[in-house]
Each structure stands twice: as C-alpha cells, then as structure tokens.
BALOBA-1460 file (C-alpha; in Angstrom, 3 decimals):
// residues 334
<rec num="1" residu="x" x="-69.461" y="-117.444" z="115.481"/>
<rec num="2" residu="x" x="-66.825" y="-119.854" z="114.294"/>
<rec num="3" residu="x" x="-63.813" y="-118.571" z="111.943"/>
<rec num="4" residu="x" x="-64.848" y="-120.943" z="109.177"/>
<rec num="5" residu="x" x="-69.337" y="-119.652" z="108.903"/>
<rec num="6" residu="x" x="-67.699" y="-115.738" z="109.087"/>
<rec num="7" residu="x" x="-66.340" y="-116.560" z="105.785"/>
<rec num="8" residu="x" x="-69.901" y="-117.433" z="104.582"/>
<rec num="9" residu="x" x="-72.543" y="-115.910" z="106.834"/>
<rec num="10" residu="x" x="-72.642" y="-111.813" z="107.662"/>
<rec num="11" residu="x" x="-74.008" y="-111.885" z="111.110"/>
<rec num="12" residu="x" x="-75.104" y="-108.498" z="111.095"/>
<rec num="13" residu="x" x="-77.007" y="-108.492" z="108.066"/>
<rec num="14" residu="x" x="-78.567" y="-112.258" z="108.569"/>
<rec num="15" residu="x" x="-77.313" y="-113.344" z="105.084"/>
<rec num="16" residu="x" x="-74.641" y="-114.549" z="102.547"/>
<rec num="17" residu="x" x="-71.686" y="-112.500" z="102.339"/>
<rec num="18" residu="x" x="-71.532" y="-110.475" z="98.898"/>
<rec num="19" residu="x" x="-69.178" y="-112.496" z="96.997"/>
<rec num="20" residu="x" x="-71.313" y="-115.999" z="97.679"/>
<rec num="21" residu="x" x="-74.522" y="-114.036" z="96.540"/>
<rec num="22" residu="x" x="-72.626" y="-112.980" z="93.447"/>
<rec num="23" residu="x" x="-71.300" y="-116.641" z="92.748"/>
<rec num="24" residu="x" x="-74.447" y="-118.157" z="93.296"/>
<rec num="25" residu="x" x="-76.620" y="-115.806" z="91.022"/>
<rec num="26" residu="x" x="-73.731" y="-116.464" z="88.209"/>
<rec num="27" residu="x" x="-74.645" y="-119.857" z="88.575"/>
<rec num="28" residu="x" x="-78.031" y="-119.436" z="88.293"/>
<rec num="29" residu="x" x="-77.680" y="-117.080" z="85.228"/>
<rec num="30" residu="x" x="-75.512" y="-119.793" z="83.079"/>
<rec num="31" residu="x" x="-77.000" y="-123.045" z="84.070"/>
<rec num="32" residu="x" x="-80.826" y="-122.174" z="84.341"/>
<rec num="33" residu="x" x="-81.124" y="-121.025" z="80.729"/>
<rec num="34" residu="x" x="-80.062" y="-123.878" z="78.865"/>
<rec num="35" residu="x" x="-81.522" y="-126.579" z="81.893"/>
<rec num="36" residu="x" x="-84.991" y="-124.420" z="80.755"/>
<rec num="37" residu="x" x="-84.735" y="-124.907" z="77.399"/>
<rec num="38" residu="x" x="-83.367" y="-128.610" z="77.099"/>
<rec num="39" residu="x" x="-86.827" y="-129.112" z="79.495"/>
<rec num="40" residu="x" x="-89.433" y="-127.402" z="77.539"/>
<rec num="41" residu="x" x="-87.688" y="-125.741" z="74.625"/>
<rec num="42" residu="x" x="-88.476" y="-128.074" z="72.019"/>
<rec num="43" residu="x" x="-92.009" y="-128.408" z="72.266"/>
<rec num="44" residu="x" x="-92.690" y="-124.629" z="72.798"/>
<rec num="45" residu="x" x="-90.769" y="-124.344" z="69.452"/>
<rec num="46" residu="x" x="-93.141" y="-126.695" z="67.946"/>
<rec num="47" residu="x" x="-96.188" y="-124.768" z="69.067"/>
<rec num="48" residu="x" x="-94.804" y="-121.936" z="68.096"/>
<rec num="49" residu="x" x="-94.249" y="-122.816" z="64.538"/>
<rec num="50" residu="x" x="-97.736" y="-124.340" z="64.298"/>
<rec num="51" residu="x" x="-99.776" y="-121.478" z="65.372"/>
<rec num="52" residu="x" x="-97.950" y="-118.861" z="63.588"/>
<rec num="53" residu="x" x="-96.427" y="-120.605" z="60.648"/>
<rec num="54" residu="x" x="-94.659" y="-117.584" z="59.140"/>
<rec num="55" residu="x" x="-92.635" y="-117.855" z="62.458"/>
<rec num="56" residu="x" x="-91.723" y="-121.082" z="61.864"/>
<rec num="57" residu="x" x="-88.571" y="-120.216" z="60.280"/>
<rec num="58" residu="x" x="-87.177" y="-118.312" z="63.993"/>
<rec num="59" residu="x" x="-89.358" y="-120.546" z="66.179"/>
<rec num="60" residu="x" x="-86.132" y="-122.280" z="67.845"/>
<rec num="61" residu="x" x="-84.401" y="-119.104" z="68.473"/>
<rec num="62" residu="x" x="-87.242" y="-117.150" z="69.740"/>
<rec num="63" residu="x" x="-87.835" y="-120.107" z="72.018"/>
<rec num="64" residu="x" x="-84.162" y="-120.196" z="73.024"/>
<rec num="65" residu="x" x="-83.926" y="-116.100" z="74.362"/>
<rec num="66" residu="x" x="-87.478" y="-116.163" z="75.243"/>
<rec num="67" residu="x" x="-86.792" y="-119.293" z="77.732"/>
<rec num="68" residu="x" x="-83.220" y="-117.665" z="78.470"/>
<rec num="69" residu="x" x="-85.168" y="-114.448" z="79.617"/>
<rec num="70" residu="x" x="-87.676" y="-115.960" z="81.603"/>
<rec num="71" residu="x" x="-85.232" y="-118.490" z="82.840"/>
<rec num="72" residu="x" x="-82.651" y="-115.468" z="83.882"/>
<rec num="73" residu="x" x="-85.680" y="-113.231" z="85.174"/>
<rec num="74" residu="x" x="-87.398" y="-116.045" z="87.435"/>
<rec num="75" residu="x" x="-83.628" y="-117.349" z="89.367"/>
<rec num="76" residu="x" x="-82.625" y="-114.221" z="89.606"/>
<rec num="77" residu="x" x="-86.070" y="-112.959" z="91.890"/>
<rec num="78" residu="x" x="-85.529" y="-116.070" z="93.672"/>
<rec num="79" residu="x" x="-81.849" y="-115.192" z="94.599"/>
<rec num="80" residu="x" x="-83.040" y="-111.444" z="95.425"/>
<rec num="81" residu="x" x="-85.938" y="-112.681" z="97.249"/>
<rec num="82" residu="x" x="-84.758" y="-115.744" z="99.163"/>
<rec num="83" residu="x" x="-80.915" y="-114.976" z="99.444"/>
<rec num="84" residu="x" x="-80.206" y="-111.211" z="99.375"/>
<rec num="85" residu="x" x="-83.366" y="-110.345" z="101.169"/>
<rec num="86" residu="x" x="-84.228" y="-107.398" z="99.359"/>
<rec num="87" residu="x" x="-86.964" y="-106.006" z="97.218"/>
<rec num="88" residu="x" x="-87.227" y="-106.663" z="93.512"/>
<rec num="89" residu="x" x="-87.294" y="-102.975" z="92.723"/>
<rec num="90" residu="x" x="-83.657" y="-102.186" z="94.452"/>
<rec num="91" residu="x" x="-81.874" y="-104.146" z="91.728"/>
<rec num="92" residu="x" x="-82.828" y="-101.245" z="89.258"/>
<rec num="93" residu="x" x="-86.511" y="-102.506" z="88.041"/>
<rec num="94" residu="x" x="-88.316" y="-99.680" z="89.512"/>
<rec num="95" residu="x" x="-90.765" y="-98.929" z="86.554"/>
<rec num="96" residu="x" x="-92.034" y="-95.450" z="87.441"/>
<rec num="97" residu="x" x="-92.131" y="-93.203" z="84.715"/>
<rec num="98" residu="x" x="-88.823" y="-91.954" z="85.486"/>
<rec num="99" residu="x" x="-87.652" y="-95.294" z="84.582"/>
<rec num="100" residu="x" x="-88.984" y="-95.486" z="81.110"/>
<rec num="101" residu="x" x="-88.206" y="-91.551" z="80.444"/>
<rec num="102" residu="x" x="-84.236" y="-92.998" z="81.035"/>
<rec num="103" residu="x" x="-84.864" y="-95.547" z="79.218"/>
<rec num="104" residu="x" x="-85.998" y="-93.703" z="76.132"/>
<rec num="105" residu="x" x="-83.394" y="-91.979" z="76.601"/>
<rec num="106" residu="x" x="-80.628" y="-95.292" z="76.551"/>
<rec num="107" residu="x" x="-82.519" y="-95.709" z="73.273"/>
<rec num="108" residu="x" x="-81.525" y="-92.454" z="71.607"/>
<rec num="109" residu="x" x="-77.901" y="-92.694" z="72.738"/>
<rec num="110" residu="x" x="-77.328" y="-96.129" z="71.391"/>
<rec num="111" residu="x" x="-78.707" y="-95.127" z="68.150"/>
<rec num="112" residu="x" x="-77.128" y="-91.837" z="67.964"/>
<rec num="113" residu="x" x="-73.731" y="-93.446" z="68.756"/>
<rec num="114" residu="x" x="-73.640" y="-96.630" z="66.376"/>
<rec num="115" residu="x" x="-75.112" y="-93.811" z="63.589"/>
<rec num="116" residu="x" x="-71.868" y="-91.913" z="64.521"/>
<rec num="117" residu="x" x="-69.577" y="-95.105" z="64.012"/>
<rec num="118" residu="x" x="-71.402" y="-96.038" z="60.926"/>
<rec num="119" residu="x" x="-71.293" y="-92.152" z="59.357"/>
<rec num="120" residu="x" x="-67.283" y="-91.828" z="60.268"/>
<rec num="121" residu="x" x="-66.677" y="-94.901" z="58.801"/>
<rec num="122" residu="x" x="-68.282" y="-94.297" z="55.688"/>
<rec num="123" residu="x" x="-67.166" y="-91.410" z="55.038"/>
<rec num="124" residu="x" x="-63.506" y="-92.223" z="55.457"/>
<rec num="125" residu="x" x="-64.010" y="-94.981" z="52.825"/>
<rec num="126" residu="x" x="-63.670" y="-98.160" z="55.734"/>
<rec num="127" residu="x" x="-67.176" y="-99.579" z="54.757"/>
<rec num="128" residu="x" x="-68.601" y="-100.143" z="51.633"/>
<rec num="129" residu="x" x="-72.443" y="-100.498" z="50.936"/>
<rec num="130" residu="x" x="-73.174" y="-104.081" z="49.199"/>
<rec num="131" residu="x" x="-77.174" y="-104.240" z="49.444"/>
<rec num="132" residu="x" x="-79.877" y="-103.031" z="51.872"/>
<rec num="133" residu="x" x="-82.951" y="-104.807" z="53.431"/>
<rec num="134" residu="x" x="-80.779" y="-107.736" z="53.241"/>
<rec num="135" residu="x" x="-82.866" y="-111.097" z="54.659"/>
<rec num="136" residu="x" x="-80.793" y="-114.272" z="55.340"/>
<rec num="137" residu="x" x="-83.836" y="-116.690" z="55.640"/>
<rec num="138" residu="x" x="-85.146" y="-118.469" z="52.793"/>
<rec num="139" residu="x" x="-88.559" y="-116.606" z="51.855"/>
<rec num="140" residu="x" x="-89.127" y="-114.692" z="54.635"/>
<rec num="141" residu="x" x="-90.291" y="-111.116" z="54.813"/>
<rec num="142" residu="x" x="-87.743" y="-108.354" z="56.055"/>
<rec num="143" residu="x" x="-90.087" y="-107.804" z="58.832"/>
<rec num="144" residu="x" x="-90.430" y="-111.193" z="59.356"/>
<rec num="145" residu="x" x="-86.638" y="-111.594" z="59.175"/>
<rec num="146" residu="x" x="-86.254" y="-108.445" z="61.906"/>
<rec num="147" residu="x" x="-87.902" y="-110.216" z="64.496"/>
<rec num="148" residu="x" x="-85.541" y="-112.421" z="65.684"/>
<rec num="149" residu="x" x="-82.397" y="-109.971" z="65.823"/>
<rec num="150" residu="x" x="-84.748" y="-107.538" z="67.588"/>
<rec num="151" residu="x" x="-85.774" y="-110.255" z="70.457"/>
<rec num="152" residu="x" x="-82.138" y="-111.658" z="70.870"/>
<rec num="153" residu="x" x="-81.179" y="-107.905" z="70.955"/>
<rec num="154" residu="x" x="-83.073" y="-106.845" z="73.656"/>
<rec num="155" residu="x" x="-83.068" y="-109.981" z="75.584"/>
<rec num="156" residu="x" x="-79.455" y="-109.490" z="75.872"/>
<rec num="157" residu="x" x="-79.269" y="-106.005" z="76.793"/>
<rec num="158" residu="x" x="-81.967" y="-107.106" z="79.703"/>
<rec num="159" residu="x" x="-80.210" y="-109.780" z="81.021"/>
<rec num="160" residu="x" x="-77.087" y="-108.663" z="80.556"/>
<rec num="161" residu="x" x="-77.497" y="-105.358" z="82.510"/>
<rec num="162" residu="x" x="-79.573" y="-107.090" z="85.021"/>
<rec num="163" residu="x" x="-76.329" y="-109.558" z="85.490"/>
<rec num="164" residu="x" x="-73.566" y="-107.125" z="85.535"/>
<rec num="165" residu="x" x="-75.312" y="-103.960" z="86.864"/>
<rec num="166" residu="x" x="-78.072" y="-104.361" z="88.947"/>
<rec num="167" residu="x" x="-77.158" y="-107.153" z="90.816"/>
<rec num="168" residu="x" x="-72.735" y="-107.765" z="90.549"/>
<rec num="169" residu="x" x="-72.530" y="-103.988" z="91.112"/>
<rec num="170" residu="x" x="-75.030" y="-103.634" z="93.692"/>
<rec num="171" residu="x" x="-74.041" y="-106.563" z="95.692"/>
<rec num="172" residu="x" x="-70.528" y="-106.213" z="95.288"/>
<rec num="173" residu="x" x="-70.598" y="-102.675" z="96.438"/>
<rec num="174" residu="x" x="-72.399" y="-103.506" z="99.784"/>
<rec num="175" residu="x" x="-69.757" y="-105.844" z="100.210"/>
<rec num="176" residu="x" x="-67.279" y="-103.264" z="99.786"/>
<rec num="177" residu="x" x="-68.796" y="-100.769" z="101.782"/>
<rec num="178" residu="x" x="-66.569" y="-102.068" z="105.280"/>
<rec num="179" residu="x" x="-66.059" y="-99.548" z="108.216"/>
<rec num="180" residu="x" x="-63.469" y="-97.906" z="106.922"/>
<rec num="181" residu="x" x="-64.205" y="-97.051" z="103.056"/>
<rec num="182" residu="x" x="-66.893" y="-94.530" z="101.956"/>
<rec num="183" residu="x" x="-69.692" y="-95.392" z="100.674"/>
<rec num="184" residu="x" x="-68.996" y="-93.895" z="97.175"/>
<rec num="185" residu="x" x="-65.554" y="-95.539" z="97.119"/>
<rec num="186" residu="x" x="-67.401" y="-99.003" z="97.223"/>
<rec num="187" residu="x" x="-69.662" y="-97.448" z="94.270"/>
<rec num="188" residu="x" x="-66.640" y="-97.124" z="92.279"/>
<rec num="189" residu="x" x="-64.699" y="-100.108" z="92.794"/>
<rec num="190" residu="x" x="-67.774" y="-102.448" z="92.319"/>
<rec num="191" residu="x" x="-68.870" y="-100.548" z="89.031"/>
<rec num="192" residu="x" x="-65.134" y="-101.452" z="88.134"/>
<rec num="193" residu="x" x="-65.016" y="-104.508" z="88.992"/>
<rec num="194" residu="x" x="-68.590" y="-105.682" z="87.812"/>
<rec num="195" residu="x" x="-67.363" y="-103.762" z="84.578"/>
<rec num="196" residu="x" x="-64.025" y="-106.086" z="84.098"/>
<rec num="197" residu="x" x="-66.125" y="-109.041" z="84.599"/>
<rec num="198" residu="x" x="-68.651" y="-107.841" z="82.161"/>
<rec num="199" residu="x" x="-65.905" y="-107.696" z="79.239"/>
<rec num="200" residu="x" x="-64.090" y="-110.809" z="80.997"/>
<rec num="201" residu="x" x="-67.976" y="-113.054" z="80.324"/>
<rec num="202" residu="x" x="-67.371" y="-111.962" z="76.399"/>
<rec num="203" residu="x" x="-63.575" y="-113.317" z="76.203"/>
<rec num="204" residu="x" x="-64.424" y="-116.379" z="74.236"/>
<rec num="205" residu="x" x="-66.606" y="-114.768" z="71.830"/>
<rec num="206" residu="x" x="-65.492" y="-115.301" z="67.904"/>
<rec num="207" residu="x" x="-62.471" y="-113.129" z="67.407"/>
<rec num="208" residu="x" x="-61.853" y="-111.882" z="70.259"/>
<rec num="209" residu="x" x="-58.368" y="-110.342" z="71.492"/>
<rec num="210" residu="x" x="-56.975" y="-108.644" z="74.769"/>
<rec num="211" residu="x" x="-57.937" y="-105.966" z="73.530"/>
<rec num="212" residu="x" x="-61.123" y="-106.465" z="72.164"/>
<rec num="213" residu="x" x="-61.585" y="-107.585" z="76.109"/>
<rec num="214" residu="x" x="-60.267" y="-104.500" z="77.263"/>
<rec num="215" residu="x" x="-62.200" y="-102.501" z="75.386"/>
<rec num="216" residu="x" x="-65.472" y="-104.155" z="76.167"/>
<rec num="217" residu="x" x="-64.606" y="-103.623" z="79.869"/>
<rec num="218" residu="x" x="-64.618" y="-99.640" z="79.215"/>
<rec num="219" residu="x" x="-67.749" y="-100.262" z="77.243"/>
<rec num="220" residu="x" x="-69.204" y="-101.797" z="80.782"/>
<rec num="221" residu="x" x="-67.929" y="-98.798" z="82.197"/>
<rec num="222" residu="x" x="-70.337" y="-97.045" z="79.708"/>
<rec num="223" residu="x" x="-73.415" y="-98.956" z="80.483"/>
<rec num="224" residu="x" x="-72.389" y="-98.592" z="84.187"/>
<rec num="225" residu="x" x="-72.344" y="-95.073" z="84.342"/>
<rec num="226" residu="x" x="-76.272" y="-94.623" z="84.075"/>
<rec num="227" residu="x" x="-76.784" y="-96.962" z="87.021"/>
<rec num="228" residu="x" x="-74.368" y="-95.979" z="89.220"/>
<rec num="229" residu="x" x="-75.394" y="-92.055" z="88.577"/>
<rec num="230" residu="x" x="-79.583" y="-93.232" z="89.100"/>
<rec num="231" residu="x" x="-79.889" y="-96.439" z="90.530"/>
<rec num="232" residu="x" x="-82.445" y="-97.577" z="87.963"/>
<rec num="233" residu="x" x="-81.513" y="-100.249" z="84.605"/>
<rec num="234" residu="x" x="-83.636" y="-98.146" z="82.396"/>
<rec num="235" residu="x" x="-81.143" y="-96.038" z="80.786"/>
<rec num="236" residu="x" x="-78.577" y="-99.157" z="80.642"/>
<rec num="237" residu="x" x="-81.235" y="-101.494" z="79.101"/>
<rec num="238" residu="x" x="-82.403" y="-98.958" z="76.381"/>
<rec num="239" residu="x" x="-78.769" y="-98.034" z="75.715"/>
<rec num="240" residu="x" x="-77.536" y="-101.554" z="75.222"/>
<rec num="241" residu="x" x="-80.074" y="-102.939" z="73.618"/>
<rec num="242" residu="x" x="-80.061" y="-100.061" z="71.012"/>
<rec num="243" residu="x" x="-76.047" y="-100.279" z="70.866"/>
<rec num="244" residu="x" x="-76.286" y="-103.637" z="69.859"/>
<rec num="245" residu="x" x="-79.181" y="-103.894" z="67.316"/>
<rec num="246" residu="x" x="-78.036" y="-100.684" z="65.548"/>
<rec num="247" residu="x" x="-74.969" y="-101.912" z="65.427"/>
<rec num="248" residu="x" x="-75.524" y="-105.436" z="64.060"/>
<rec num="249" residu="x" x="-78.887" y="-105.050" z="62.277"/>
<rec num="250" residu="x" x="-79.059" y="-101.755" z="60.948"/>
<rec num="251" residu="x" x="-75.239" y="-101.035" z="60.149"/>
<rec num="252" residu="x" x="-74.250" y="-104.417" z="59.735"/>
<rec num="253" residu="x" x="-71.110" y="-104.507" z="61.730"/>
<rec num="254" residu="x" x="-70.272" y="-107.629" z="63.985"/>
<rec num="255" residu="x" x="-71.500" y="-107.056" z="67.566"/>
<rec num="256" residu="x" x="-68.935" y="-108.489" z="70.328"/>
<rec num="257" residu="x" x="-67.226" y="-110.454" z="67.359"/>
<rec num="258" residu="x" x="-70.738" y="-112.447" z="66.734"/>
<rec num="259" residu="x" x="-73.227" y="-111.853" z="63.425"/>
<rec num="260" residu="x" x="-76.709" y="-112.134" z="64.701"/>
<rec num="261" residu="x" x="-78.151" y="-112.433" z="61.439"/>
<rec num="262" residu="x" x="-81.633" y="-112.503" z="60.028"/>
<rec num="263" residu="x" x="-82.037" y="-109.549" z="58.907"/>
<rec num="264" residu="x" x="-80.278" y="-106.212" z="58.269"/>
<rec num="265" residu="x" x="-80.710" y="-102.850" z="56.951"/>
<rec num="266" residu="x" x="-77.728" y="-102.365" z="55.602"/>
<rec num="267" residu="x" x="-74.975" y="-104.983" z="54.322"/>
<rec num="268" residu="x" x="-71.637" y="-104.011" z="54.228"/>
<rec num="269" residu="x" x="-67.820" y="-104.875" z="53.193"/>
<rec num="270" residu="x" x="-66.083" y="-104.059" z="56.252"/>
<rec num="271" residu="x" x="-62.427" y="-102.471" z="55.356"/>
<rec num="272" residu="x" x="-60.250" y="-99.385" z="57.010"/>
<rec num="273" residu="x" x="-57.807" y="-99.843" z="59.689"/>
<rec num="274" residu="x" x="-58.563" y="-102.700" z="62.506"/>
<rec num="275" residu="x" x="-57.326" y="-100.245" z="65.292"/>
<rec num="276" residu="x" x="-59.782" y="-97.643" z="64.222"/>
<rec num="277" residu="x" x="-62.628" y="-100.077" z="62.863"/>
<rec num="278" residu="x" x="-62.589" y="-103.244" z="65.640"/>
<rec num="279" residu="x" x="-62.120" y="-105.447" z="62.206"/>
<rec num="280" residu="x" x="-63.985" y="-108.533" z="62.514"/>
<rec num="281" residu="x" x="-64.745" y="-108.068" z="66.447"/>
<rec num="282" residu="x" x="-66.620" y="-104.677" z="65.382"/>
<rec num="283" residu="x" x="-66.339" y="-101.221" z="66.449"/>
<rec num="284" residu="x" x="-66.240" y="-102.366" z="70.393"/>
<rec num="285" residu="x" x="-62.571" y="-103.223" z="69.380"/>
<rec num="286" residu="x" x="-61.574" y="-100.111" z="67.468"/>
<rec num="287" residu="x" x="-60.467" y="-96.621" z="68.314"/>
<rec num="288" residu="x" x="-63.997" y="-95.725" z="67.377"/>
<rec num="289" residu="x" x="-65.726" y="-97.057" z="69.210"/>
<rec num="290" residu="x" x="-63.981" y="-95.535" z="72.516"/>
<rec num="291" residu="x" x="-64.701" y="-92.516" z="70.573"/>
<rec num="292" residu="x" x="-68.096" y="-92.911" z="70.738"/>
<rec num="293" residu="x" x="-67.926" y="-94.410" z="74.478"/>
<rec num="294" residu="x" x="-66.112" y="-91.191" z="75.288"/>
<rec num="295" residu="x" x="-69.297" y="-88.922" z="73.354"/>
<rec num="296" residu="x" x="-71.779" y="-91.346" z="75.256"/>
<rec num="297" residu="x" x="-69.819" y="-90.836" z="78.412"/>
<rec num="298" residu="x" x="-70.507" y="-87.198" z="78.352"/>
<rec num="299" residu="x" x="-73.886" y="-86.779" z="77.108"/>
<rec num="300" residu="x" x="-75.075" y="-89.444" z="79.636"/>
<rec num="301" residu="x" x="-74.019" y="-86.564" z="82.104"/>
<rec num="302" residu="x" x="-75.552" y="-84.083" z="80.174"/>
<rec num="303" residu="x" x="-78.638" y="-86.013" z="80.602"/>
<rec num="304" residu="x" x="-78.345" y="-87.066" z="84.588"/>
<rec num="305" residu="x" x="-77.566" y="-83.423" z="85.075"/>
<rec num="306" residu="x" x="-81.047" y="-82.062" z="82.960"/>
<rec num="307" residu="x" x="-83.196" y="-84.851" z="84.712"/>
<rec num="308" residu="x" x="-81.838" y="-85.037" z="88.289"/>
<rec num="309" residu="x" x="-80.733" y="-81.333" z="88.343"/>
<rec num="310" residu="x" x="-77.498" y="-82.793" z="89.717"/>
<rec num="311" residu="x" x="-74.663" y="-85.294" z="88.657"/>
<rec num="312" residu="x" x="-74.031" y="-87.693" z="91.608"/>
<rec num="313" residu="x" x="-73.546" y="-91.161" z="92.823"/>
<rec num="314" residu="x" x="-76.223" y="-93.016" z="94.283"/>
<rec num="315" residu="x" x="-74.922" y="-94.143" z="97.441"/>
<rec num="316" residu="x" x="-78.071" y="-96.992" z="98.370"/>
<rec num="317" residu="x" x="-76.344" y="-98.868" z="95.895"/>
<rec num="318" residu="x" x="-73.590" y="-99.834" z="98.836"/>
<rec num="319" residu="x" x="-76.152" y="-99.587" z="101.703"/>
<rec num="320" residu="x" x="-78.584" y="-102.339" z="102.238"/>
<rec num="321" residu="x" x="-81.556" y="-102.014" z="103.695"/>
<rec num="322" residu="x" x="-83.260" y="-104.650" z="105.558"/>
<rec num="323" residu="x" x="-86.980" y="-105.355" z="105.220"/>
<rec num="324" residu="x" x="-88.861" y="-102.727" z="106.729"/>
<rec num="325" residu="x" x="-85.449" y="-100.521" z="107.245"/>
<rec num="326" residu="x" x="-86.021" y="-96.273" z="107.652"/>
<rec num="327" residu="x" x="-84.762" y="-94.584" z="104.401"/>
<rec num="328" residu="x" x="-81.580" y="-94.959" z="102.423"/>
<rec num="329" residu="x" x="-78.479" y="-92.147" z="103.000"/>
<rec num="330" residu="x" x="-78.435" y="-89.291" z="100.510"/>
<rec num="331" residu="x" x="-76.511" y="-88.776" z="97.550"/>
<rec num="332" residu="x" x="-72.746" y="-88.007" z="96.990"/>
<rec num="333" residu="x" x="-71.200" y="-85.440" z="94.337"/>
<rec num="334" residu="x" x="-69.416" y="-87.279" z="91.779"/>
C-alpha cells in the first residue's frame, strides 16, 4: 500500500481509519440538520400549525429538532452502515429491555440530581422563588407551553449522546486499541477524549468561560461513564435528557448558559456565589454541580454493580467486529 492511502485506508479492517470516520460523521451531524430544515422545514411548519392550531405557536421549533433528529438519526446510519461497516445496534441502540430498564434509570438520576442542586441552593438563600407554572407564549396553556422544552430536551440528550458516546467514543477507541495498548486503556482515553470534545462543541454557548468548558467536559465524563461501564445509550440518554429539562424547565436555571424557554415550573432570581451556583452559565459551571456529578458518579456504580452484578469496562467498545465476526472479548475490571 502506498505511504500516503495508510494514512486514510486500514487495510486490515477494509475501511476508514478512526479519526476520518469521526470527522466525517461530525460533518454529517452539523451540516445535515440545518441543509434538512432550510429544504423542507418551512412547509412542515406550516402543516403543522394548520392541523393542530394550538401548536401553531411552537410549530417552527418543533419542526427545527424534529428535522434535526431525523436529520442526525438518518446520516448517522448511513455513516455506520456504509463507512464503519457495523451494525446499528453496536453504537449503543440495542433496545432490549435492559436498555430501557437503564434508561429509566438515567431518568431518575437526572432528576434526583438537578432536585439536589435546586434544594441546596434554596436552602442556602442563592435562589429565590418569583412565580410557578410560568408560560412565556402569548395564550398558551402550560401544557401546551411544556411541549416544546420537553422535545428540544430530549432531542438533545439523543443526539448528543449518540454524537459524543456511541459513535466518537466507540470509534475513537478502536482506533486506539494498536498492538501495544490494552484494550481498556483505549476505553479510557477515547471516553476522555470524546468527553473534552463534548464540552469543547458547547464553548460558544452564551456565557460561557474556561471553566464553564472545563466543567462541562467532567460532566461528559458523567454521561460517559454509563456507556463505557454497559455499552448501551440508554442510561446516558435518560440521564441527559432528564439533567437538562429538570434543570431548565422545572428549576429554572440556565442549561449550558442557554434559556430554553416556553415553559417552566418554577421561575427563579438566580443569586449566591458564581463558583458555587454556575451564575448565568448554570449549575454545570458551579461547585455544585461537580457535587452532584461526583453523587451521580457513584450511584451510577451503585447501579452497574446491582444490574450487571459487576462494575467493569466493556471492552467491544475498542474491538470491532466485522460482519459475520465470532463473538466480542469479555469484560475487564474497572
């Protein structure tokens, strides 16, 4: 093979090397969304507000994360199918019940977490209650009103996870997994490094800081740690999703420096420290929140340990398997 395709083209494994896959599914996950919508958004909108007219109000945003979900979902089966040469399932998506068990369980932790932030902070006097059931759209229901937080919620946490975990982390630890490092090593440095670029994709949000960055890198760490102890998204995707909605639209805090809007439960007058609070980033940026990374941290082992009977790394995530390949290796102690 000539010097210049090994750069490209992994002749033992017939396919793209690792870091081409990654660059090419990042490409696919910024540009199709927005090519998607500027193609058919508008008129879906349209329709939309027509045949449910109490909609009509959200129409353009469901459209936008509905599109950006479908438009995420669809190029990123064609990369896994076409490119990496795997099956859809080995990105995380397995859907047995174990799956949605985890992922009920993502949406506990979340909850129980951002109720955490939201109980220290009030009772240390750093938030103030203003109003509840608060609705920002000109005569709309609350549950009207809820809808759209709860779609661009969990469209996030979706495509998101399926961006930074189940395919950057998986692909990038197969490309890590060389002769001479152990499969768990590659584990670890690709849920690290998947995990920096996770907080790195959020470093032009509104007020964002270094360390707001920083911090959301640990809190990739977080949403990692699930994946890389199971190999499934189902405890990441309930987790995040219910991170961010609690956060935003129950307790009102900014999520990632952003106000989603809407509707929340509860509006409040953010005060307290910055360092311990996240100020206007939200608790992501604050001492706090680590605090209740730290809590998650632990009872997501709790958890692995009470479902799987063990805590471990899942080692297929650095081993691929061509089509029709015997079984994966087994598991490694953390």
């Amino acid at each position: 093979m000539h010097p210049l395709l090994w750069l490209f083209w992994n002749r033992v494994e017939r396919r793209l090397r690792a870091g081409w896959r990654v660059f090419i599914h990042l490409i696919c996950y910024l540009y199709a969304p927005p090519l998607l919508n500027a193609a058919i958004g508008e008129p879906i909108s349209l329709a939309l507000a027509r045949a449910l007219p109490e909609l009509a109000p959200l129409s353009d945003r469901l459209t936008l994360f509905g599109l950006r979900l479908v438009a995420v979902l669809l190029s990123t089966w064609l990369v896994v199918r076409f490119i990496d040469h795997r099956p859809w399932s080995e990105i995380g998506l397995q859907f047995d019940r174990s799956w949605w068990v985890d992922l009920l369980f993502g949406l506990f932790l979340g909850a129980l977490l951002m109720t955490f932030v939201f109980v220290v902070e009030y009772s240390a006097g750093w938030v103030e209650i203003r109003d509840i059931f608060v609705v920002d759209l000109n005569a709309t229901p609350f549950v009207v009103a809820l809808i759209g937080p709860v779609v661009v919620s969990l469209v996030i946490s979706i495509i998101e996870e399926l961006l930074a975990r189940g395919y950057q982390l998986r692909n990038l630890a197969e490309g890590l997994n060389l002769p001479n490092v152990r499969p768990v090593v590659a584990v670890v440095a690709s849920w690290a490094i998947s995990s920096s670029l996770f907080g790195l994709l959020h470093v032009f949000n509104p007020n964002a800081t270094w360390l707001s960055t920083l911090y959301l890198m640990l809190t990739g760490v977080f949403f990692g740690l699930g994946y890389v102890l199971t190999g499934r998204l189902g405890l990441p995707i309930g987790l995040h999703f219910a991170w961010n909605f609690f956060q935003g639209n129950i307790y009102g805090f900014p999520v990632s420096g952003n106000i989603f809007g809407g509707a929340t439960v509860i509006e409040i007058q953010q005060g307290g420290p910055p360092l311990w609070t996240g100020g206007a980033f939200g608790p992501e940026a604050g001492l706090l929140g680590i605090a209740a990374i730290l809590l998650g941290c632990l009872l997501t082992l709790l958890w692995v340990k009470a479902r799987y009977q063990k805590v471990a790394f899942y080692l297929p995530l650095a081993c691929y398997n061509p089509p029709n390949s015997p079984s994966s290796p087994p598991l490694a102690e953390a």
